[in-house]
LONULO-676202 format. One record per atom (N, C-alpha, C): x, y, z; atom name. Coordinates in Angstrom, 1 decimal. Each point is the difference from the previous one (the first is absolute). Layout:
<atoms>
<atom u="X" v="Y" w="Z" at="CA"/>
...
</atoms>
This chain:
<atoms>
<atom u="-17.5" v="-219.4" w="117.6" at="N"/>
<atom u="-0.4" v="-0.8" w="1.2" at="CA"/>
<atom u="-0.5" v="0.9" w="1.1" at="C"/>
<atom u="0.5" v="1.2" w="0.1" at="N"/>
<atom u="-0.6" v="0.7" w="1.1" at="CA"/>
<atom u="-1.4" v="0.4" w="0.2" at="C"/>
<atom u="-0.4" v="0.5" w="-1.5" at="N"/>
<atom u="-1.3" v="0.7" w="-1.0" at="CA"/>
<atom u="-0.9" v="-1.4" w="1.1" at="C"/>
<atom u="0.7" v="-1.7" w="-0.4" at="N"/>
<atom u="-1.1" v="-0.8" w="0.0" at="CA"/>
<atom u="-0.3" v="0.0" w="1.5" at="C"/>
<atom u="0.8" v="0.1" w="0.6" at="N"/>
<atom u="-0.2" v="0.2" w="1.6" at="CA"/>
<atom u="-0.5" v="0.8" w="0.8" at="C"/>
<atom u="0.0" v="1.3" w="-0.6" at="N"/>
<atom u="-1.1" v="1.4" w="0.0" at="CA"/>
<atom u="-1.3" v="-0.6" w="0.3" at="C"/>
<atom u="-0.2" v="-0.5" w="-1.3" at="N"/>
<atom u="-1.4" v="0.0" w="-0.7" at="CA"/>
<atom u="-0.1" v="-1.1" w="1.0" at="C"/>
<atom u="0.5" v="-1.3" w="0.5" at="N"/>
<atom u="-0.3" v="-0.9" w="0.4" at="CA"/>
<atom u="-0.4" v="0.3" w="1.8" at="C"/>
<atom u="1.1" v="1.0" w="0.2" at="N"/>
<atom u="-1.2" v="0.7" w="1.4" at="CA"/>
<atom u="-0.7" v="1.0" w="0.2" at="C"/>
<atom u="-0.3" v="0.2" w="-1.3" at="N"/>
<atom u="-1.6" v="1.1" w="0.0" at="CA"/>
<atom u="-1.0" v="-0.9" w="-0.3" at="C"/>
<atom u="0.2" v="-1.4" w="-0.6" at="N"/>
<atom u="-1.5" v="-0.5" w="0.1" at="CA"/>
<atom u="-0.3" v="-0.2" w="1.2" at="C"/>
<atom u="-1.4" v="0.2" w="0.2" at="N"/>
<atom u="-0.7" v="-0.3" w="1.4" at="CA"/>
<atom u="-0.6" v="-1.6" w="0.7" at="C"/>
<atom u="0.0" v="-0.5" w="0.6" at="N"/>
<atom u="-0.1" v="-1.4" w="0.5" at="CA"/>
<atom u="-1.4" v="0.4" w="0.3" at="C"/>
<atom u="-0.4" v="-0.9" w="-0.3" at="N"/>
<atom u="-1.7" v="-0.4" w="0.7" at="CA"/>
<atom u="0.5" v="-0.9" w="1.4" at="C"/>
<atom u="0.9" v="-0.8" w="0.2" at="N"/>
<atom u="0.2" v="-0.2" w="1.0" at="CA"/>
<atom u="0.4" v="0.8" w="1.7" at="C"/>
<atom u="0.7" v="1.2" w="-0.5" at="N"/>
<atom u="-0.1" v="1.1" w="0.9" at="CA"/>
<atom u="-0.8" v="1.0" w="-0.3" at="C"/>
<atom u="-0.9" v="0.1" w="-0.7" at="N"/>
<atom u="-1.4" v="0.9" w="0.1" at="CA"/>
<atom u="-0.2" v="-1.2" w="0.9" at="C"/>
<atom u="-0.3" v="-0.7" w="0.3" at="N"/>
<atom u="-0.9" v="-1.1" w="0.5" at="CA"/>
<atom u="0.5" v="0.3" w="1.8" at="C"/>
<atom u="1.2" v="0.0" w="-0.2" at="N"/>
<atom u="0.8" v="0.1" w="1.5" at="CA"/>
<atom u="-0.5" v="1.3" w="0.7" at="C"/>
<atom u="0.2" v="0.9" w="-0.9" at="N"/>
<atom u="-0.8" v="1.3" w="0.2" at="CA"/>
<atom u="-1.2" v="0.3" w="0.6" at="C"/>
<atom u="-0.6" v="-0.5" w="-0.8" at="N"/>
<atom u="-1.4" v="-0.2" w="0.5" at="CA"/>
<atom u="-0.3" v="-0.9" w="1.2" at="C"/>
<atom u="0.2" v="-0.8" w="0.0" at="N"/>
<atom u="0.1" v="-0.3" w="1.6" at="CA"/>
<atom u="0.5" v="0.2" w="1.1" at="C"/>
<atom u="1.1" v="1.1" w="-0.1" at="N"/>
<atom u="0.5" v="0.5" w="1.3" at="CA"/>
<atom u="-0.2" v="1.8" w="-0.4" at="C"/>
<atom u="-0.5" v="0.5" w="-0.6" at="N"/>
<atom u="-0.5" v="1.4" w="0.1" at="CA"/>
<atom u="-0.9" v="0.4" w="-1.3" at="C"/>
<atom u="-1.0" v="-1.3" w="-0.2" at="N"/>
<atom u="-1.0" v="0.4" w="-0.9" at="CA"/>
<atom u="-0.9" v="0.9" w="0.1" at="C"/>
<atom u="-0.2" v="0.5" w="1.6" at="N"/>
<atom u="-1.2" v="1.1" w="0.1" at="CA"/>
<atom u="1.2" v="1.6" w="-0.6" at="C"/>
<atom u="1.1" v="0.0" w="0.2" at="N"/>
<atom u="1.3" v="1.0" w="-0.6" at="CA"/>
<atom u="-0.1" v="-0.1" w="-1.2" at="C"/>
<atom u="-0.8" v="-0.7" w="-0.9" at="N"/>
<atom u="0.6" v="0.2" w="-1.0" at="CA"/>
<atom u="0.9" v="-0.2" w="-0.9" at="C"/>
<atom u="1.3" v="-0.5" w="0.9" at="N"/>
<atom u="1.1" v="-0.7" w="-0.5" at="CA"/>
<atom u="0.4" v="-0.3" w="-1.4" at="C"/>
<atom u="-1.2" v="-1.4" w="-0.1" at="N"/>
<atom u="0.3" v="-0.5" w="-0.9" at="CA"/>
<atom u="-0.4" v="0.8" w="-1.5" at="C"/>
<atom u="-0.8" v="0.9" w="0.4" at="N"/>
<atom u="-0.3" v="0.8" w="-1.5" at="CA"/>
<atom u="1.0" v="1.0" w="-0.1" at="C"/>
<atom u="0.8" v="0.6" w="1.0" at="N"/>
<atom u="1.1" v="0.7" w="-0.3" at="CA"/>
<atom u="1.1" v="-0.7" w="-0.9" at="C"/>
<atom u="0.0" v="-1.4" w="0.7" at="N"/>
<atom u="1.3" v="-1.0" w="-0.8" at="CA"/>
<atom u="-0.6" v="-0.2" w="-1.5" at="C"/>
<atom u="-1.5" v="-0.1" w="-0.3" at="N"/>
<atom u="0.0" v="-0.4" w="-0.8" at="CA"/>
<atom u="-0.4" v="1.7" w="-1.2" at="C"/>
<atom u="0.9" v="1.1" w="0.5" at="N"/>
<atom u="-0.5" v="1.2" w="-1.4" at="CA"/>
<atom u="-1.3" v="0.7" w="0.5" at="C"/>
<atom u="-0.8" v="-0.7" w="0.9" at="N"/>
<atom u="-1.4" v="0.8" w="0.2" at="CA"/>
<atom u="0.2" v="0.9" w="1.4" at="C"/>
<atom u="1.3" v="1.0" w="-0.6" at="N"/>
<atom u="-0.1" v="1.0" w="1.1" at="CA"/>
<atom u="-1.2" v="1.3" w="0.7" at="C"/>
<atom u="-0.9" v="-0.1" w="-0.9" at="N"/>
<atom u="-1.0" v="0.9" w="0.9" at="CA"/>
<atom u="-0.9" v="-0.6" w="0.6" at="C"/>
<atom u="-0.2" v="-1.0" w="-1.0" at="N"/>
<atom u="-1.1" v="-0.9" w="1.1" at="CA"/>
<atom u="0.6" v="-0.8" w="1.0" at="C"/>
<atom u="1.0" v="0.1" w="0.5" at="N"/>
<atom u="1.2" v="-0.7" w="1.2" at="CA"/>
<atom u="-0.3" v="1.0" w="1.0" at="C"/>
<atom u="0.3" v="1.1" w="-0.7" at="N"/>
<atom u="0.7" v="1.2" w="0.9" at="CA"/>
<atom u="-2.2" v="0.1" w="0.8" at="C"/>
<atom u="-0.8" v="0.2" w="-1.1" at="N"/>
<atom u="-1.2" v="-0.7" w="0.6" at="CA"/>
<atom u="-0.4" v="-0.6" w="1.0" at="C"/>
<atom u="0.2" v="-1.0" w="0.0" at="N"/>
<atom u="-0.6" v="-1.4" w="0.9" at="CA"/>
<atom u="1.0" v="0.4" w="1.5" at="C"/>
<atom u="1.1" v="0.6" w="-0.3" at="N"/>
<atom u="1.3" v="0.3" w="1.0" at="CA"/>
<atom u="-0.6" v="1.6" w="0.8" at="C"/>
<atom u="-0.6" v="0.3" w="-0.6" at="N"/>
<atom u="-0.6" v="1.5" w="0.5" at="CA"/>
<atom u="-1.7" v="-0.5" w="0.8" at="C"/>
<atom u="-0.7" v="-0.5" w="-0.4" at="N"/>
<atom u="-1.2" v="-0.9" w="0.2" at="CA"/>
<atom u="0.5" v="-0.5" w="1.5" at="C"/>
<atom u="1.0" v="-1.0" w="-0.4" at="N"/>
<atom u="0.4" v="-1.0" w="1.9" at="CA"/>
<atom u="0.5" v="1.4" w="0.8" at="C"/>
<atom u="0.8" v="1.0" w="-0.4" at="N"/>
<atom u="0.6" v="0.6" w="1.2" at="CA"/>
<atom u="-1.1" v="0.8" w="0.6" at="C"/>
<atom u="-1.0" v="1.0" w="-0.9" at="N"/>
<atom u="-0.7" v="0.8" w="0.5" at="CA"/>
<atom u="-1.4" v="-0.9" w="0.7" at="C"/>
<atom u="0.0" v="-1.1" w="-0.2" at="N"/>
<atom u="-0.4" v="-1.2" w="0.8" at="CA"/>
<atom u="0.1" v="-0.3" w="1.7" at="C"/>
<atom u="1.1" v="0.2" w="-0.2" at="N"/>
<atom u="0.6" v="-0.6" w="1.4" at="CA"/>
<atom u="-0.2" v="0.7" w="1.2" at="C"/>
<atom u="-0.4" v="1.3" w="-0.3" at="N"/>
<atom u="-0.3" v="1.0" w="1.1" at="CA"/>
<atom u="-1.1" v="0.2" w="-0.1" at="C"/>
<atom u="-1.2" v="-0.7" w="-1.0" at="N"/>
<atom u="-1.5" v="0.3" w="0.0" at="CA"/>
<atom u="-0.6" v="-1.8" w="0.5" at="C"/>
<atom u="1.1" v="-0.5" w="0.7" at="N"/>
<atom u="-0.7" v="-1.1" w="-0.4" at="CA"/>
<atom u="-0.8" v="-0.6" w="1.4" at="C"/>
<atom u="-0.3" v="1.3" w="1.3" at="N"/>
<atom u="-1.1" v="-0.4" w="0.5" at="CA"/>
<atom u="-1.1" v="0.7" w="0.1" at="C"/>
<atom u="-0.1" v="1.1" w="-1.3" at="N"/>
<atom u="-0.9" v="0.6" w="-0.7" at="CA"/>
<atom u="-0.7" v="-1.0" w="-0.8" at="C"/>
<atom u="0.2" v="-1.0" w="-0.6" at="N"/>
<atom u="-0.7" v="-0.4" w="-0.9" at="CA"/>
<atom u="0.9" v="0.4" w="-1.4" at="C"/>
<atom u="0.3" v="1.0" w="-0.1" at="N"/>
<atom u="0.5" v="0.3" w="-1.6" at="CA"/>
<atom u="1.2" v="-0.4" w="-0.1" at="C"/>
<atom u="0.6" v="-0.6" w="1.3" at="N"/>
<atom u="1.4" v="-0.3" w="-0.1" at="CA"/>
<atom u="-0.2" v="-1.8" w="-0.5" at="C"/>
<atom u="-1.3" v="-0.2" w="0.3" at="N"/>
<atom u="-0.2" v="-2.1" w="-0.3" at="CA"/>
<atom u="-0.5" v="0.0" w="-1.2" at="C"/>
<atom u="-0.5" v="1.3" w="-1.0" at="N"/>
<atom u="-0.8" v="0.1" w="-1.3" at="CA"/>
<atom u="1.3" v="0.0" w="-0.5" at="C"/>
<atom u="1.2" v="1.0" w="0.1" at="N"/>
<atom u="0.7" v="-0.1" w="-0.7" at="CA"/>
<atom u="0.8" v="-1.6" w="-0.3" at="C"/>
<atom u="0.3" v="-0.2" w="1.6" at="N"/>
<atom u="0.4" v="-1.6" w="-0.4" at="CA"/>
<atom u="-0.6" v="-0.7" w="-0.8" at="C"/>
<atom u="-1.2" v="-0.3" w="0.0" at="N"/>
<atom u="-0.8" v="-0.6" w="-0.5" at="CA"/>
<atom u="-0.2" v="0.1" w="-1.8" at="C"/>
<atom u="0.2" v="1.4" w="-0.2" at="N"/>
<atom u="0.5" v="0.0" w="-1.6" at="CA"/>
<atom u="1.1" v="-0.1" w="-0.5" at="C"/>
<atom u="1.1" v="0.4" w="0.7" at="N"/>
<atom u="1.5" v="-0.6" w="-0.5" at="CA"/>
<atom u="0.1" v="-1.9" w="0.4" at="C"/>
<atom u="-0.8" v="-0.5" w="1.1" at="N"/>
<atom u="0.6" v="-1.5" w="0.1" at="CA"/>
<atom u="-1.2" v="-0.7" w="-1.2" at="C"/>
<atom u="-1.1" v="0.6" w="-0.6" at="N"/>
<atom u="-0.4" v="-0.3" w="-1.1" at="CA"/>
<atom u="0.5" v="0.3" w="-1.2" at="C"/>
<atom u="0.7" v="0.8" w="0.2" at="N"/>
<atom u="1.1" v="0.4" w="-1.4" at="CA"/>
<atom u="1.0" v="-0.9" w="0.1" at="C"/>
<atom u="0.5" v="-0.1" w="0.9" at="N"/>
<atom u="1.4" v="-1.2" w="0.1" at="CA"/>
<atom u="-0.6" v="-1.0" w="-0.5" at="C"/>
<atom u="-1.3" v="-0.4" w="0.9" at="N"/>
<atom u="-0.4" v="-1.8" w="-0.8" at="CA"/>
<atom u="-0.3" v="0.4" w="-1.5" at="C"/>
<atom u="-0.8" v="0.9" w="-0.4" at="N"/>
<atom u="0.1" v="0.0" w="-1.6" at="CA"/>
<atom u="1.3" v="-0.1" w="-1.0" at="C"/>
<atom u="1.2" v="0.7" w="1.1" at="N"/>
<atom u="1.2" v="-0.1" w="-0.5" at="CA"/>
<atom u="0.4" v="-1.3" w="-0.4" at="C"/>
<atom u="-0.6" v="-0.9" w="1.1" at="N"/>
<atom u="1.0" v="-1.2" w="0.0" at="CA"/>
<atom u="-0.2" v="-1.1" w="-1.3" at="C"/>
<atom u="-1.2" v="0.7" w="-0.4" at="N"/>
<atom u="-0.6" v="-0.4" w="-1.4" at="CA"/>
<atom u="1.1" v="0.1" w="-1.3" at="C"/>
<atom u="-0.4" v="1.4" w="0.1" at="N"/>
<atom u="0.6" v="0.6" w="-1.7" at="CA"/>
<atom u="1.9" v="0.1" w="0.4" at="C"/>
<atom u="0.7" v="0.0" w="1.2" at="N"/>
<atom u="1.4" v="0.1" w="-0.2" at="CA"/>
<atom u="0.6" v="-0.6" w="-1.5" at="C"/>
<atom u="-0.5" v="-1.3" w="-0.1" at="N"/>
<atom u="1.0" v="-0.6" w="-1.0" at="CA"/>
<atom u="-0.3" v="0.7" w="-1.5" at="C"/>
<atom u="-1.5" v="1.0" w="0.2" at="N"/>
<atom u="0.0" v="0.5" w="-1.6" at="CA"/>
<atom u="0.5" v="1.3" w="0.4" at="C"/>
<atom u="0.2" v="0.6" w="0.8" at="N"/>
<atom u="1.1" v="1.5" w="0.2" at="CA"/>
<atom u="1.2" v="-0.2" w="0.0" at="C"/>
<atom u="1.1" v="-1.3" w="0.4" at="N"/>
<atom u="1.1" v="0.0" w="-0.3" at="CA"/>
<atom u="0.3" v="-0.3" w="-1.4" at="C"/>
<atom u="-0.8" v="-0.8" w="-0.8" at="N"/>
<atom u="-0.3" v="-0.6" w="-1.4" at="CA"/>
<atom u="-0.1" v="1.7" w="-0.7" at="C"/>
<atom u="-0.4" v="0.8" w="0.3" at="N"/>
<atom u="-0.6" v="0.9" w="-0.9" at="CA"/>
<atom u="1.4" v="1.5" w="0.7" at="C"/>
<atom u="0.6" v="-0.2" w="0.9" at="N"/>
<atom u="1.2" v="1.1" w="0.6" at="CA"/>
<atom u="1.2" v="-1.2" w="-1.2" at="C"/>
<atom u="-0.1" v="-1.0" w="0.0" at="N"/>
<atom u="1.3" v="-0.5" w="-0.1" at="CA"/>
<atom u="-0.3" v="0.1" w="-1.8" at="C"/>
<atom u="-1.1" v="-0.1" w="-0.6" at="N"/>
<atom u="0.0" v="0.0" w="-1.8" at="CA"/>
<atom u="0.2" v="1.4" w="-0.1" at="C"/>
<atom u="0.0" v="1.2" w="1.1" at="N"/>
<atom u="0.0" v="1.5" w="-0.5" at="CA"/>
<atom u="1.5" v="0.4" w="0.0" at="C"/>
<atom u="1.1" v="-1.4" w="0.5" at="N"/>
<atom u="1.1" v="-0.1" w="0.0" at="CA"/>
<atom u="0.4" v="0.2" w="-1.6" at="C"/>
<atom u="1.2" v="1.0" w="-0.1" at="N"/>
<atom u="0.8" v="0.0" w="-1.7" at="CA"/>
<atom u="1.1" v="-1.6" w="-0.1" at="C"/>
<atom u="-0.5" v="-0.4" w="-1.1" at="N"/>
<atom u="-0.2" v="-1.3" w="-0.6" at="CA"/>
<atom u="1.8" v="-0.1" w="-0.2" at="C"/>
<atom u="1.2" v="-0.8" w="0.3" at="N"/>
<atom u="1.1" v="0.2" w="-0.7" at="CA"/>
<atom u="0.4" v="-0.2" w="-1.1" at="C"/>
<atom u="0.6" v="0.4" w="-0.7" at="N"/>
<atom u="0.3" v="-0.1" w="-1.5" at="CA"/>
<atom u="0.8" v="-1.4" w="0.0" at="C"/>
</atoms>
């Protein structure tokens, strides 16, 4: 019973990727929750080094490619949690 309960809170929700994404999708958040820790830690490095360039211009470029990465995110979530949760070990 415990094994199933493990396993049953390591699968990942598309429904909080989704939450994620909407309240700190330029962070990256939601690809941390969902296994894709470098391209998280990414998009999360992208916004911060952002925020102090951003009345240079390079600080609105950067936005501008992480809040296009978020919307592309908001696409593919349900096949990154589909494909984190099958890399899950199967119970006997």
């Amino acid at each position: 019973m415990d094994a199933v309960m493990l396993l049953g809170s390591r699968r990942k929700s598309v429904g909080l990727a989704y939450l994620l994404l909407a309240c700190f999708g330029l962070f990256g958040l939601h690809r941390l929750y969902l296994g894709r820790s470098l391209s998280g830690a990414g998009m999360a490095a992208i916004t911060v080094l952002s925020i102090p360039l951003i009345w240079s211009g390079l600080g609105l470029l950067g936005f501008v490619a992480t809040g296009t990465w978020a919307l592309a995110d908001a696409v593919i979530i349900p096949s990154m949690a589909r494909e984190t949760n099958e890399a899950l070990p199967a119970l006997a």
